[in-house]
C-alpha positions as CSV (number, residue, x, y, z in Angstrom):
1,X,0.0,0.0,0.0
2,X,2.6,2.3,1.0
3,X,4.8,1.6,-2.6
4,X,0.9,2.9,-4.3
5,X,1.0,5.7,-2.5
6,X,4.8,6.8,-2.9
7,X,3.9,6.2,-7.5
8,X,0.9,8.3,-6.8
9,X,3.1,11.1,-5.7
10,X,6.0,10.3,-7.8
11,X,3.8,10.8,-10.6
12,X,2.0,13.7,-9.1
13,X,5.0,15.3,-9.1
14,X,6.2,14.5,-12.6
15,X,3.1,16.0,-14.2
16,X,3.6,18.8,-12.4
17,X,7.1,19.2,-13.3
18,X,6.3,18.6,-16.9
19,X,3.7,21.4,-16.5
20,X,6.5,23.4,-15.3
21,X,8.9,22.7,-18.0
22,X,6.1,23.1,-20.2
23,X,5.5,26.7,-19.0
24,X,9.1,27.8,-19.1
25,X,9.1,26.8,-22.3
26,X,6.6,29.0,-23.8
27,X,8.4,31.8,-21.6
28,X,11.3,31.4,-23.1
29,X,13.5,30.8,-20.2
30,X,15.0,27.3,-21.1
31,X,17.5,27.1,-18.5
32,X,14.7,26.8,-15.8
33,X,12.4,24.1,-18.7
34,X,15.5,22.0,-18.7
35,X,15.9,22.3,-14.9
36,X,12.4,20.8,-14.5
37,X,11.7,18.6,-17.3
38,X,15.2,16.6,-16.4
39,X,13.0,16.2,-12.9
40,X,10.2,14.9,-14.2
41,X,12.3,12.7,-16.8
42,X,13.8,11.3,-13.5
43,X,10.4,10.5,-12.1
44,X,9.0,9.1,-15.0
45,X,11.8,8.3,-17.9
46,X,8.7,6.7,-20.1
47,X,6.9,10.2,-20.2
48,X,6.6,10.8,-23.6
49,X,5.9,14.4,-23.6
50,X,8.3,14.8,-20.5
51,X,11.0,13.4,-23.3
52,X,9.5,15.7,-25.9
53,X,9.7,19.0,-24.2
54,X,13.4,18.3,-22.7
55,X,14.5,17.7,-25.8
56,X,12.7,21.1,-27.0
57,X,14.6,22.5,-23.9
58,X,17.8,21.0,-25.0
59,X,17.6,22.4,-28.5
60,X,16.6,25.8,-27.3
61,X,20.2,25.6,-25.3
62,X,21.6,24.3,-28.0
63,X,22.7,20.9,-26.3
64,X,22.4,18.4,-29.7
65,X,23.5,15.9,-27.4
66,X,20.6,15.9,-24.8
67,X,18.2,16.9,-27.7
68,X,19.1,13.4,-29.1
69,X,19.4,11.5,-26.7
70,X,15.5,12.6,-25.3
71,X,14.4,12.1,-29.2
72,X,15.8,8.9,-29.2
73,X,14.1,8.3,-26.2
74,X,10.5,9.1,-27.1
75,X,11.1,6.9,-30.4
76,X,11.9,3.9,-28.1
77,X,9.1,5.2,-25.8
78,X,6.3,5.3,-28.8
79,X,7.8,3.9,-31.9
80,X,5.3,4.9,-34.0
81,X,5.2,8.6,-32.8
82,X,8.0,8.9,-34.6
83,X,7.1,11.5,-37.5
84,X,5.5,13.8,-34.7
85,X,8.5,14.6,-33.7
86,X,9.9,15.9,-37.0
87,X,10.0,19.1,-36.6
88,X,12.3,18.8,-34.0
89,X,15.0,16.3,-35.3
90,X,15.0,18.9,-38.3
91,X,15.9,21.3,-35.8
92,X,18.6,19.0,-34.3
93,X,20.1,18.8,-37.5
94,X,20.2,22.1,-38.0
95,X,22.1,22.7,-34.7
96,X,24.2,19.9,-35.6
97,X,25.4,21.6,-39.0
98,X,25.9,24.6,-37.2
């Protein structure tokens, strides 16, 4: 009962922080997005759209490495998501061409 309660929260909390990240996002203050989302990703690392916005976070900090690496993780997440994503991976390759 207790291990019920403490997911409850856990994902409680992850929501919240993707909220959060979601937020700072559209403020455009992607230090404090990436800051959050990588919380919630911690909570729950099969979050699709926790995946999705810290890799929007990454980009906007111009981090190709995290960008791909949470890209890569919402294909294994939802494998056929994967052309929703496009617009970002286009933008990942544009950061990675310089």
């Amino acid at each position: 009962m207790e291990l019920k309660t403490v997911e409850v929260v856990d994902g409680a909390i992850g929501k919240s922080l993707l909220n959060l990240g979601r937020v700072y996002l559209q403020t455009a203050d992607a230090q404090r997005a990436d800051a959050a989302l990588r919380r919630a990703v911690a909570l729950e690392p099969y979050n699709y759209y926790s995946q999705l916005n810290l890799a929007r976070a990454a980009l906007a900090l111009g981090d190709a490495a995290s960008a791909a690496a949470a890209l890569d993780a919402c294909d294994r997440i939802r494998p056929r998501a994967q052309g929703q994503n496009a617009a970002e991976r286009a933008q990942l390759e544009r950061l990675r061409q310089g």
